[in-house]
C-alpha positions, 0 to 999 in steps of 0.5 A: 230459602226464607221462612217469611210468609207474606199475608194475603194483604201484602201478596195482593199489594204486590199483584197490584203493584205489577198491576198498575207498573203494567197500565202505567207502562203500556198507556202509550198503546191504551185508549185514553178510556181503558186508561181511564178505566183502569186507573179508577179501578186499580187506585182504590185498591192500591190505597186499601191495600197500601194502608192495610200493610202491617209493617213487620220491621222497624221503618228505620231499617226499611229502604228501597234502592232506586232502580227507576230511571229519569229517562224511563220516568220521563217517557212513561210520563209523557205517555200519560200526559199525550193520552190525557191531553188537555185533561191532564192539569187540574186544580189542585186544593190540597196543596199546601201553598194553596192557604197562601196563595191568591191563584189556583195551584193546578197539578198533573195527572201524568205527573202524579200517576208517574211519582205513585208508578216510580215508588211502586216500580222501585219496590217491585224491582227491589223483590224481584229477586227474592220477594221472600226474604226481601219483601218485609223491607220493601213492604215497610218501606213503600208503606212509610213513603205511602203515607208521607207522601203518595197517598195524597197524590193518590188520592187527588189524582182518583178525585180528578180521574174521577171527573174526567170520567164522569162530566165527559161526553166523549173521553175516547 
């Protein structure tokens, strides 16, 4: 048995981890505005607990093995973007090419929501056996590839969800 006591911050990142990993997989069978709903729910809370993760150990020993596979990655990508339809490209301006480039860049909703699932996903598979002893790790781990990487994904991707929800008359 571990003596690792896991904070409040990180036990509630971890419930929404599983949290949205369960919307995330289930879209298939979820009206496109429960989907909704529940993205721009869990999202805000996920960046507020992900950026309050205090890390414990050094980033350098922190790894999450992958244990998402393409073609799961794949499915529940397409789940996503059959229940957005044509909502799920929009333009995307934090992109960095953007500085350079004539044309709007556009990005995918399904795509983002299932890059921030697969991080989220491969941490919860690598606790699950013995989230005590194997969640200081992990928790450095997702914290670092949060701010690297998917926090702006995140973000972008509440900002479009966002629109969808509130310029549309009819999003069911």
């Amino acid at each position: 048995m571990s003596d690792t006591v896991l904070n409040n911050n990180a036990l509630a990142f971890i419930g929404l981890c599983n949290e949205y990993c369960q919307a995330v997989e289930s879209a298939a069978e979820t009206e496109r505005g429960d989907f909704i709903d529940t993205m721009l729910r869990l999202l805000p809370r996920i960046y507020i607990a992900a950026s309050d993760l205090s890390a414990d150990i050094s980033t350098e020993e922190a790894y999450i093995n992958p244990s998402l596979e393409e073609d799961y990655y794949e499915s529940v990508r397409r789940a996503i973007e059959n229940i957005m339809g044509p909502d799920d490209t929009y333009l995307e301006v934090f992109e960095e090419d953007m500085k350079y480039s004539d044309t709007p860049i556009a990005a995918s909703l399904s795509e983002g929501l299932t890059d921030i699932f697969q991080s989220v996903y491969n941490f919860i598979e690598m606790i699950k056996p013995d989230p005590l002893a194997l969640a200081p790790e992990a928790l450095a781990a997702i914290k670092e590839d949060f701010e690297s990487y998917w926090s702006q994904i995140l973000c972008n991707n509440l900002r479009a969800l966002n629109k969808i929800k509130y310029s549309s008359s009819d999003i069911d």
